[in-house]
N, C-alpha and C positions, 0 to 999 in steps of 0.2 A: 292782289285779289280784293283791292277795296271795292267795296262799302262789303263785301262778303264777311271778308276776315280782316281783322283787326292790325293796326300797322304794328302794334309794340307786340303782339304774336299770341297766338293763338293755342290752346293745347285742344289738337284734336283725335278725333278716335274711326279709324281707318278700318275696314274691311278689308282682306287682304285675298279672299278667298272667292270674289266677284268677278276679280278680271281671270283669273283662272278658270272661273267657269263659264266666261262670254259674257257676264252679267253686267257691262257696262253699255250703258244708253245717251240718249242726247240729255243733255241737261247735268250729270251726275259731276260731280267735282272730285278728283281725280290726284292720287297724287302719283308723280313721274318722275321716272330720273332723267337728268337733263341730257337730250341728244349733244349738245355743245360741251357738257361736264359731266359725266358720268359719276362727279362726289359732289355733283347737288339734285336733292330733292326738289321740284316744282309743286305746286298745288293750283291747278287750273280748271275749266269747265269744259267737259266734251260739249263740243260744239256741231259736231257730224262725224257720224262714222261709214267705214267702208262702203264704196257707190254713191255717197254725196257728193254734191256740186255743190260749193263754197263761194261766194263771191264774197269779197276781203278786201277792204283798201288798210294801209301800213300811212296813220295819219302823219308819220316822222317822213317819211323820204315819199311821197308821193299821192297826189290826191286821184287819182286814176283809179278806178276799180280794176281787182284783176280776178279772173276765175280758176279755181281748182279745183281736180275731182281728186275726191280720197283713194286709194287704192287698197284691194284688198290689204285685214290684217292692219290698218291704220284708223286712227284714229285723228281726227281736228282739233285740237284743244287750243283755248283763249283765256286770257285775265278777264276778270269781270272791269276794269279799269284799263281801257283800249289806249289810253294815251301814256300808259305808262307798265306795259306789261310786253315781257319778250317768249311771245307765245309761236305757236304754228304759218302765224305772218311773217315770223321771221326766219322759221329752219324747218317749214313744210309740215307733211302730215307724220305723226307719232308711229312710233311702231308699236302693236299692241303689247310687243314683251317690255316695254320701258315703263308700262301701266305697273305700279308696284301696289297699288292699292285704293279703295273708294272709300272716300269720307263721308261719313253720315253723321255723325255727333262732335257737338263744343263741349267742351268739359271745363275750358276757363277761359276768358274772366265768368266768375260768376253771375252778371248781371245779364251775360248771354248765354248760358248755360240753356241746352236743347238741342233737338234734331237740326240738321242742317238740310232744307229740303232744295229742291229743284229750283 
């Protein structure tokens, strides 16, 4: 999630009670359990939800645009760092129950300490 969050890691602070309520939107940074690993947590940006049309190119394996529509109950999520992030390009749209929670606050390093906006 570079230039977002920090490579040596981040202590962030989650809302957990957002995606339960549908309160998740474009922009909101997200964190997920991984459709590929179910014992890894993800931290990524919705990027469109349900009835979006995405057009996406995957700059690793193909410079071709390709289009997808979200389907109900999904969600699109991406790294802010396209060239190095195994996001919704790679294993489609999210389901919204793998949403475990929405990030809004840095609490360390100190020198970033604050909200995390859109």
């Amino acid at each position: 999630m570079l230039p977002t969050l920090n490579v040596a890691g981040d202590v962030l602070l989650a809302d957990h009670l957002s995606p339960r309520l549908g309160n998740i939107g474009h922009g909101d940074l997200v964190l997920v359990r991984s459709p590929l690993n179910p014992k890894i947590r993800l931290t990524k940006r919705v990027v469109a939800v349900e009835g979006d049309t995405v057009t996406y190119f995957d700059p690793l394996h193909s410079e071709a645009a390709q289009v997808a529509v979200v389907p109900k109950g999904h969600v699109w999520i991406q790294g802010d760092n396209i060239y190095a992030s195994r996001d919704s390009r790679h294993f489609g749209p999210v389901p919204y129950g793998l949403i475990e929670g929405k990030v809004f606050f840095r609490v360390w390093p100190p020198d970033s300490f604050g909200p995390l906006g859109r």
